[in-house]
C-alpha angles and dihedrals in degrees: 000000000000093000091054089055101046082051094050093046084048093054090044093053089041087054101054089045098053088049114099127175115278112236108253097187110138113192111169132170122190116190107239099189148333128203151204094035092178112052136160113231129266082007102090148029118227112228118210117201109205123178109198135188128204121176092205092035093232091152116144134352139261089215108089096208087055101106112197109148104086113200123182134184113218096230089052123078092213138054133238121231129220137186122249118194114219115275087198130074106257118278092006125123112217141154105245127194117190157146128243122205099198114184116202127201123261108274128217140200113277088199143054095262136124087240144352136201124225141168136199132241109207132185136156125228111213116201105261080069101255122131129218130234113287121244121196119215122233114270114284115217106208118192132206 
């Protein structure tokens, strides 16, 4: 019996060791709004409004060669960066609620159509490296 107990004492010590703490870091963005959805190509910018939420408030970066906003087209296989400045004072830990007013430059048509539809995958990098969900914009109908 002794045995048993000292294994159970063992198994209880070995468990709360293993345990760490779990991350509670919440960073959410919600698209607001996104106009205009019909566009004629080279003729106008799209604007994204994005509201986001940090508890610790790590969003963006003083560095200016730190890229943490991710745009992608849906016809391209890779993503654009873009710089964020921080939305916290410097070494502070707060929660931050905000809105983001992104404009995107005027797209235009890949092939040889009359038109083409397209939509937008956001999603925010914070400073601790963690992305955000991501939020897809409307389609985008661009003319010739």
């Amino acid at each position: 019996m002794i045995i048993n107990k000292n294994f159970v004492i063992l198994l209880i010590v070995m468990s709360f060791l293993s345990c760490k703490k779990k991350d509670n870091v919440l960073f959410n963005i919600s698209l607001q709004e996104t106009y205009p959805t019909s566009i004629v190509e080279f003729q106008e910018n799209i604007f994204v409004s994005l509201s986001y939420s940090h508890n610790e408030g790590f969003v963006g970066f003083a560095d200016p060669d730190r890229l943490s906003l991710e745009i992608k087209d849906s016809r391209l296989d890779s993503a654009d960066y873009y710089h964020l400045i921080p939305v916290h004072p410097p070494n502070q830990s707060l929660s931050v609620t905000g809105e983001i007013l992104i404009e995107i430059d005027a797209p235009f048509i890949f092939g040889n159509g009359m038109s083409e539809t397209l939509s937008y995958s956001i999603r925010i990098q914070d400073s601790e490296m963690q992305w955000s969900n991501v939020v897809v914009t409307p389609s985008i109908i661009v003319n010739k």
